[in-house]
C-alpha positions, 0 to 999 in steps of 0.5 A, spaced: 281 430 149 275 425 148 277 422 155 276 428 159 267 427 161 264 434 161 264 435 170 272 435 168 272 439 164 266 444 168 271 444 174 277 445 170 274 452 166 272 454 173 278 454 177 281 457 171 276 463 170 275 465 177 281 464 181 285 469 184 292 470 184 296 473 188 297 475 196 291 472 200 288 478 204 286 478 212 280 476 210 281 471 206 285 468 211 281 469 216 274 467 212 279 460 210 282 458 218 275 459 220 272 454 214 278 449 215 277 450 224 269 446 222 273 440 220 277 434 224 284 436 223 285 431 218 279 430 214 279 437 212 274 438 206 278 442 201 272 443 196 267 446 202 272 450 204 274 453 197 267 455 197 267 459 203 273 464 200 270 466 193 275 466 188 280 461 192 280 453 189 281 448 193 289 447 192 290 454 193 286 454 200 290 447 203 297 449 200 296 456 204 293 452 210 299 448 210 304 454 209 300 459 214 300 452 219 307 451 218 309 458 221 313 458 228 314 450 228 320 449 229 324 442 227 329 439 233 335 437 230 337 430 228 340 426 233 347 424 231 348 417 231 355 412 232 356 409 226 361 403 229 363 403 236 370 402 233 372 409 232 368 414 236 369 421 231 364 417 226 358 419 226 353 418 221 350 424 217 358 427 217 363 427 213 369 423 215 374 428 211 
């Protein structure tokens, strides 16, 4: 324990103790993509937004920043390459059984 310094140990007892656990609210997330929407995308001060929205840490808010956000993307599938030019039903990524 000697090698926590007391500003560690402060965030840590007030992360544990304030937290909120469960379902974000509407306002929550509301409060939240306001917040992250007064940074440039990809430098987005986690702490600061954390306390715009009481009792939400700085991990919870970018976690579920990054899940909302992730919402209706949809990912293109992979394109299928040759593996030899040799035999035309190999691909890769298929199994050759």
């Amino acid at each position: 324990m000697g090698d926590v310094s007391g500003p560690q140990c402060e965030a840590r007892w007030r992360n544990r103790t304030a937290q909120v656990k469960g379902r974000w609210s509407k306002q929550e997330e509301a409060a939240l993509f306001t917040a992250a929407g007064l940074f440039p995308a990809n430098a987005i001060s986690w702490t600061e937004v954390a306390q715009q929205i009481p009792g939400r840490t700085n991990t919870q808010c970018r976690d579920r920043y990054m899940q909302a956000r992730g919402k209706g993307t949809k990912r293109k599938p992979k394109a299928r390459r040759k593996v030899s030019s040799d035999d035309e039903s190999e691909y890769e990524g298929e199994d050759s059984s």
